[in-house]
C-alpha beads as a LAMMPS data file, in Angstrom:
LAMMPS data file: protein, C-alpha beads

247 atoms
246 bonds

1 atom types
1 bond types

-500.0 500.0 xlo xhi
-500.0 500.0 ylo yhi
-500.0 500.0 zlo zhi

Masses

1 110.0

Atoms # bond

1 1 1 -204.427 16.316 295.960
2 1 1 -205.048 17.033 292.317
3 1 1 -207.173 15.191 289.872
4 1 1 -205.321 12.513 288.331
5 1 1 -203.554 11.625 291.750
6 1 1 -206.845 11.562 293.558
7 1 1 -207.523 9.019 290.369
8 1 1 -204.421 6.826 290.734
9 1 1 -204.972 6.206 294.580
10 1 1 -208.609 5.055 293.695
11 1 1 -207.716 2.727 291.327
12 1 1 -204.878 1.371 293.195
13 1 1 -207.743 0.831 296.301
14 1 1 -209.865 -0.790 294.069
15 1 1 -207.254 -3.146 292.747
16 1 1 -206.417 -3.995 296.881
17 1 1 -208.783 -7.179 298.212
18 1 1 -210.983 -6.255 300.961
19 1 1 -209.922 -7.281 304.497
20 1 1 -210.670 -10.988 304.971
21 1 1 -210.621 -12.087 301.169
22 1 1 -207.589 -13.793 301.283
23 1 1 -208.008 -16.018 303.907
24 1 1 -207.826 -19.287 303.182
25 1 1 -211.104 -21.441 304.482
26 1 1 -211.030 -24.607 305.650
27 1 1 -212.626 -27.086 303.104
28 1 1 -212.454 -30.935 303.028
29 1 1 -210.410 -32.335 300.519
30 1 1 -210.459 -35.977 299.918
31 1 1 -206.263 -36.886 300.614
32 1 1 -205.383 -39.294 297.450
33 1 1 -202.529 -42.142 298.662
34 1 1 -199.926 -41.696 295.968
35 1 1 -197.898 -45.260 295.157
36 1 1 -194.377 -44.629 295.167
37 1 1 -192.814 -45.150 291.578
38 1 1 -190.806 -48.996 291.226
39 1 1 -186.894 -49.042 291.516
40 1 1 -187.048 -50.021 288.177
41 1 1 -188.927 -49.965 285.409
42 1 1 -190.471 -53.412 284.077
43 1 1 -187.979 -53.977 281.183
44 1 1 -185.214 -53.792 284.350
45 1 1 -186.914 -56.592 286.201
46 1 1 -186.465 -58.940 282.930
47 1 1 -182.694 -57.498 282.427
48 1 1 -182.176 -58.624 286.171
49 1 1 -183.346 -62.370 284.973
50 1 1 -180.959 -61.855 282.319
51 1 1 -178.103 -61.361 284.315
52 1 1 -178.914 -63.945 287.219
53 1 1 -178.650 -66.437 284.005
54 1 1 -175.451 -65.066 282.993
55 1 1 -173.987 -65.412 286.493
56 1 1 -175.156 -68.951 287.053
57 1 1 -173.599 -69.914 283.159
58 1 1 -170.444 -68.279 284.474
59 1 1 -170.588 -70.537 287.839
60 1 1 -171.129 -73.546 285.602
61 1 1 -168.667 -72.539 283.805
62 1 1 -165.763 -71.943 285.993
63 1 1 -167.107 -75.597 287.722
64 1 1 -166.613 -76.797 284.686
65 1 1 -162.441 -75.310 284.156
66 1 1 -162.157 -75.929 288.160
67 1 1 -162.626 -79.929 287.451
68 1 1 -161.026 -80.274 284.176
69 1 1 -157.889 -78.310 286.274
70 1 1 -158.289 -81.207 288.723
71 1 1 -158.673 -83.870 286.145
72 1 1 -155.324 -82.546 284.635
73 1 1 -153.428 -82.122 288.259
74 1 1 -154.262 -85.490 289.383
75 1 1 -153.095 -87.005 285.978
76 1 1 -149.907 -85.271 286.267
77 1 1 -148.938 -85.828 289.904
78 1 1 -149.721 -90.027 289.186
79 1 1 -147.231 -90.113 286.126
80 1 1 -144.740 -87.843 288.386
81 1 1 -145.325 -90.512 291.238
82 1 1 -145.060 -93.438 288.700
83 1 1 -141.435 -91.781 287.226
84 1 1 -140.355 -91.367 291.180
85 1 1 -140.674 -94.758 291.903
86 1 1 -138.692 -95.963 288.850
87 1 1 -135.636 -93.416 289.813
88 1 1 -133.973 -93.572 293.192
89 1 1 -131.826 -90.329 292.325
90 1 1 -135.377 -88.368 291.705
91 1 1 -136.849 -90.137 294.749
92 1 1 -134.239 -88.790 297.102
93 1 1 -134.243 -85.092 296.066
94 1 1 -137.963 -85.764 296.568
95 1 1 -137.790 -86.456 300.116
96 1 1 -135.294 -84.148 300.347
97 1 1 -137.727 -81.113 299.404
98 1 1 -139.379 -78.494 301.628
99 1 1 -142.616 -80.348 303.019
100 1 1 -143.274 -77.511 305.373
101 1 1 -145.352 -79.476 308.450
102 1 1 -146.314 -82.383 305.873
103 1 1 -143.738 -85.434 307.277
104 1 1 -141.655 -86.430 304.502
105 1 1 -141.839 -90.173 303.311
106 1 1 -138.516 -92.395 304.251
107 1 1 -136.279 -93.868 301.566
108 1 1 -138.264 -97.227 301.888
109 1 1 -141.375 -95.887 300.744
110 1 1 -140.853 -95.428 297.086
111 1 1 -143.169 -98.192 296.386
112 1 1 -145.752 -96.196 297.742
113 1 1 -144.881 -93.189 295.520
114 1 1 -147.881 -91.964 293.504
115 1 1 -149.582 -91.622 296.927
116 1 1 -146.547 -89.554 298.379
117 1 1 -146.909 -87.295 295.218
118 1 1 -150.622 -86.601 295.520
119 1 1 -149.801 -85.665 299.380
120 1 1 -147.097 -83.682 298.224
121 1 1 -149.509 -81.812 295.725
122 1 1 -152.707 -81.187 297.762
123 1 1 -150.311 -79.699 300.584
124 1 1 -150.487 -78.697 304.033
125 1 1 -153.593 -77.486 305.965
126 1 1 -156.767 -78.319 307.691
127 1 1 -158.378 -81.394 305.991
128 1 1 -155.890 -81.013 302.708
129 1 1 -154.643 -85.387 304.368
130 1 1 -158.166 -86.251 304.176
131 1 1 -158.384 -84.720 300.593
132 1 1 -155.139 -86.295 299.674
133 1 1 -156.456 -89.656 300.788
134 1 1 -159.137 -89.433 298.996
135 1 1 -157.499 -88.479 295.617
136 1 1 -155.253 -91.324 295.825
137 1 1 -158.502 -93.569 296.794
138 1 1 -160.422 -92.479 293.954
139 1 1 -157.045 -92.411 291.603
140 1 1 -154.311 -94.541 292.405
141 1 1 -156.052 -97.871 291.530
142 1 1 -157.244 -96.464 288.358
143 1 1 -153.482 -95.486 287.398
144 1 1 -151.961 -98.204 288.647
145 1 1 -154.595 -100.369 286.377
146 1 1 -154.228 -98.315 283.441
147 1 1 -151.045 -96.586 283.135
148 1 1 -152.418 -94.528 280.501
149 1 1 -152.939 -90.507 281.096
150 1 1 -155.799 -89.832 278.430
151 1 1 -157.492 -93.571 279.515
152 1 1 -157.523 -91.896 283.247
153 1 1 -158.558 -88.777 282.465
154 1 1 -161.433 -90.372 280.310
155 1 1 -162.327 -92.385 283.184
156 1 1 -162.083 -89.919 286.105
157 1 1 -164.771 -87.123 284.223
158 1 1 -167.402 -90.505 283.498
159 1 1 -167.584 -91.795 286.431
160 1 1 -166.443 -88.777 288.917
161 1 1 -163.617 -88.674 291.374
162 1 1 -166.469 -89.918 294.088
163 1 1 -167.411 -92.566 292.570
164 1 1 -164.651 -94.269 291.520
165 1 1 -163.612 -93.524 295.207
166 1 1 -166.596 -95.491 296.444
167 1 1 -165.890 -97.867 294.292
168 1 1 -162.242 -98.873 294.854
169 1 1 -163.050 -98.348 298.785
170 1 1 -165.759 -101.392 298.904
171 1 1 -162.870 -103.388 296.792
172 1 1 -160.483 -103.083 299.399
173 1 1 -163.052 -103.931 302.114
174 1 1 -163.872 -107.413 300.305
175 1 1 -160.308 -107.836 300.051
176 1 1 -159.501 -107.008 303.347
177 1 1 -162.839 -108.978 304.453
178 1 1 -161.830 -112.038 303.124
179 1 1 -158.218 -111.795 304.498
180 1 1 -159.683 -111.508 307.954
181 1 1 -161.831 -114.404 307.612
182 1 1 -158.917 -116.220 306.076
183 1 1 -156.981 -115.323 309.002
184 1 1 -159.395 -116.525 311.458
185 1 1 -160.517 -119.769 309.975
186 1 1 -159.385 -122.861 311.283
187 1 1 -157.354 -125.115 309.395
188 1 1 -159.228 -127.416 306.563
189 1 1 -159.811 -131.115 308.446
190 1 1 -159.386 -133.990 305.055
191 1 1 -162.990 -135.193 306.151
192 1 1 -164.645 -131.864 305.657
193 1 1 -163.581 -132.189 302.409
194 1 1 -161.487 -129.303 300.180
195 1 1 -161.303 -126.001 302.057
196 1 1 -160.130 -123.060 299.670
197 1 1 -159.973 -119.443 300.135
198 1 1 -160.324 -116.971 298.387
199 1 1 -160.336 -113.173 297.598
200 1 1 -163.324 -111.841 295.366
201 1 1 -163.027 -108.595 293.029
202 1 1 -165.599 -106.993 291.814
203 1 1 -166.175 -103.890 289.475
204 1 1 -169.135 -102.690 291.089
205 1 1 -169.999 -103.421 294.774
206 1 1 -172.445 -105.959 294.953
207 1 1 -174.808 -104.411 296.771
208 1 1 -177.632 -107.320 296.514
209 1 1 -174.952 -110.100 297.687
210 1 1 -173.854 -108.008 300.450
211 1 1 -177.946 -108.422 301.647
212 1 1 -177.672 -112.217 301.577
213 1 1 -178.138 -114.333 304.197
214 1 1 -176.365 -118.017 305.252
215 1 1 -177.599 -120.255 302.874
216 1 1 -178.438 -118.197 299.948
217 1 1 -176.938 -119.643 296.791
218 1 1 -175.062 -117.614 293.832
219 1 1 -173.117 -118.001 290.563
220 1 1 -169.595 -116.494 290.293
221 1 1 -167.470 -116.179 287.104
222 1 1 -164.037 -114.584 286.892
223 1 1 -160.810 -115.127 286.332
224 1 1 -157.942 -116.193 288.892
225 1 1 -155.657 -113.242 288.766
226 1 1 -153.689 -113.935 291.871
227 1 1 -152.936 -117.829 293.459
228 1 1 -150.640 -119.093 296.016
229 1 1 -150.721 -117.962 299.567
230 1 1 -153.289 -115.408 298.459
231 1 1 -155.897 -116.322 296.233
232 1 1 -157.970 -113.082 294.291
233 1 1 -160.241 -113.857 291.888
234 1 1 -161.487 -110.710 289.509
235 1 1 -165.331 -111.398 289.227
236 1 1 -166.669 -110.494 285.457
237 1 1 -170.233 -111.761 286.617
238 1 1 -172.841 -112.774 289.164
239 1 1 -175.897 -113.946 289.779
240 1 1 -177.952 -115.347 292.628
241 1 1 -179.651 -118.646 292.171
242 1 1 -182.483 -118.575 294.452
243 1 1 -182.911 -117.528 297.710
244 1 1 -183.674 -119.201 301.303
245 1 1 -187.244 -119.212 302.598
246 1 1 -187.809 -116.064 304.752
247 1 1 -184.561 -114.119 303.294

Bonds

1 1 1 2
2 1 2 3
3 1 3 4
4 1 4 5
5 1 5 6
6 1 6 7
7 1 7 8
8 1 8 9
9 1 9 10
10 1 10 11
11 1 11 12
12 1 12 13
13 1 13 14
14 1 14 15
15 1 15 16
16 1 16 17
17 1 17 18
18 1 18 19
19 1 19 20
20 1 20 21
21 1 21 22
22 1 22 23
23 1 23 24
24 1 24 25
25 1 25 26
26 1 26 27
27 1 27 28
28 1 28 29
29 1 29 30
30 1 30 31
31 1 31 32
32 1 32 33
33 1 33 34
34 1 34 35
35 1 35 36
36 1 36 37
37 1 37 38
38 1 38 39
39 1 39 40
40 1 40 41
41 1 41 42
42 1 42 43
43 1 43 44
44 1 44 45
45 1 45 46
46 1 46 47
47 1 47 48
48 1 48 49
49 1 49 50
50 1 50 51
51 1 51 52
52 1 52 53
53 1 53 54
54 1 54 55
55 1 55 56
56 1 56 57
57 1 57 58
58 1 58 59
59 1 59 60
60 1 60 61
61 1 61 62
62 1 62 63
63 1 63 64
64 1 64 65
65 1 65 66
66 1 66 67
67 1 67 68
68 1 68 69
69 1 69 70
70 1 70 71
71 1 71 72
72 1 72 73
73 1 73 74
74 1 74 75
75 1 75 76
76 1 76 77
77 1 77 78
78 1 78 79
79 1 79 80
80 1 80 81
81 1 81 82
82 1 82 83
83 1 83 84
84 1 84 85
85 1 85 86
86 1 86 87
87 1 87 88
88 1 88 89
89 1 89 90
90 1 90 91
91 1 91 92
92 1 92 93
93 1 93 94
94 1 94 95
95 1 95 96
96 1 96 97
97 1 97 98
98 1 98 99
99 1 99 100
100 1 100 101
101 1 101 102
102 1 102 103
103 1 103 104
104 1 104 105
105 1 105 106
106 1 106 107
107 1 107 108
108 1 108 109
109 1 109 110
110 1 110 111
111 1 111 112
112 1 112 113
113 1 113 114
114 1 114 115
115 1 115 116
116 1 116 117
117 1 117 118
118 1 118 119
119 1 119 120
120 1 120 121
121 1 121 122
122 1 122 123
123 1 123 124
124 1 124 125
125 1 125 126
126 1 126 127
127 1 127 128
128 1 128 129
129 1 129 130
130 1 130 131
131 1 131 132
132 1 132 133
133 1 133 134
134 1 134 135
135 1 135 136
136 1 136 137
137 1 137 138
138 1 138 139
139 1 139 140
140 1 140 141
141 1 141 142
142 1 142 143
143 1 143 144
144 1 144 145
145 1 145 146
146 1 146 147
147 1 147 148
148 1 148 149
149 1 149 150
150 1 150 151
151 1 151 152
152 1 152 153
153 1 153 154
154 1 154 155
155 1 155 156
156 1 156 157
157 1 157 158
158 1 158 159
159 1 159 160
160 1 160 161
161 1 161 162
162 1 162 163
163 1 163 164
164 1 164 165
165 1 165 166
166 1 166 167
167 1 167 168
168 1 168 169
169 1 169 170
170 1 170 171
171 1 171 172
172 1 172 173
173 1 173 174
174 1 174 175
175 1 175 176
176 1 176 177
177 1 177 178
178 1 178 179
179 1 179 180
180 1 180 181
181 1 181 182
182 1 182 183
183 1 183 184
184 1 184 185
185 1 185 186
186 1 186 187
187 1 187 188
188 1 188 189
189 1 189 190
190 1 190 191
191 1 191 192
192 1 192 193
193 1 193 194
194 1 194 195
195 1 195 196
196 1 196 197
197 1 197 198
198 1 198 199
199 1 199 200
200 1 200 201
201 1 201 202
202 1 202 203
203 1 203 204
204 1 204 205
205 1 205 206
206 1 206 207
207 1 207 208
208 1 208 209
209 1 209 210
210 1 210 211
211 1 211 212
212 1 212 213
213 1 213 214
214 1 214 215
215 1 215 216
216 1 216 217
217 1 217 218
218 1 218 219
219 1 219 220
220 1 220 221
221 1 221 222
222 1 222 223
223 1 223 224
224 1 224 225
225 1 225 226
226 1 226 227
227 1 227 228
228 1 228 229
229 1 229 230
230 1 230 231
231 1 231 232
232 1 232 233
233 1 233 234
234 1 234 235
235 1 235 236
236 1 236 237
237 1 237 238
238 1 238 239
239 1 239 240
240 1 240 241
241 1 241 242
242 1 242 243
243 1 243 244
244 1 244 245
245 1 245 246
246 1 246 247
């Protein structure tokens, strides 16, 4: 081998690492825990409390459209009912309509027909009579009372379609109340001295009188709407005098 070659081969041997130097050795290195990065950076987290306040002023707001629709429905089916009971022709064709498993009222019953109209509305289907009862609870006094559609549409997003449902209910239970007791009372003797009963309405259920005991004493003032065979007095105010020792 000539000069230069005999050169080259050198060189290229010197470049080569000796036998062993490129093992790797085994030194201790400290292992560092790495945190995984967030989902999302921080200004993400505050969009996502931007948007959970968006959804909930969309729920609010389709509350909101879901009991003004109501407000409007019920409105609508009362002055429906109220035009039904005032034409037989209308009446019939009512009755005559497909009620699918609801029973259809009788002829007889047009009296009766804002509450056939709000049955007819809410429909068919588990729980939609209970519903239906409870519309015309809440409703049907208020319409029959009024007769106005913007007075009861006023009235029924003030007070709430439970409460004036509560309300009317403990009216009728007075009413009904005091024609039980009327029922079951014996017959006025002269001696005992004037005998005279009477139905009580009130605006708000008296809650406090309800409480009182036999012998507590009270104030009413009203006016006598109703006299003959049954007597209803609507009660404008009350108060309770005093009350027994121990009530």
């Amino acid at each position: 081998m000539g000069g230069p070659a005999r050169t080259s081969v050198k060189t290229a041997n010197k470049n080569q690492p000796r036998i062993g130097a490129g093992a790797i050795r085994n030194k201790h290195t400290p292992v560092r825990e790495i945190t995984p990065p967030s989902s999302a950076p921080s200004s993400d987290k505050q969009n996502y409390a931007q948007e959970l306040l968006q959804l909930r002023n969309l729920r609010i707001e389709k509350r909101k459209a879901h009991r003004k629709a109501l407000r409007d429905g019920l409105v609508r089916t009362c002055e429906i009912g109220e035009a039904l009971s005032k034409d037989i022709s209308a009446w019939k064709h009512f009755i005559a309509a497909d009620w699918g498993k609801l029973k259809p009222p009788k002829e007889h019953e047009r009296s009766d027909a804002i509450r056939w109209a709000i049955k007819f509305w809410v429909g068919e289907g588990k729980g939609n009579d209970k519903k239906a009862s409870f519309y015309f609870r809440a409703v049907g006094p208020l319409w029959t009372r009024m007769r106005s559609a913007k007075k009861v549409r006023a009235e029924i997003k003030r007070m709430g379609l439970r409460k004036l449902h509560d309300r009317h209910a403990a009216k009728r239970s007075v009413t009904k109340a005091a024609a039980h007791a009327k029922k079951k009372s014996p017959a006025p003797q002269p001696s005992a001295g004037l005998v005279w009963s009477f139905a009580a309405q009130f605006d708000e259920p008296p809650k406090e009188l309800f409480r009182a005991r036999v012998g507590q004493k009270f104030r009413l003032t009203g006016v006598l709407t109703q006299v003959g065979k049954q007597t209803l007095i609507s009660v404008q105010s009350w108060k309770l005098l005093e009350r027994k020792e121990g009530a």
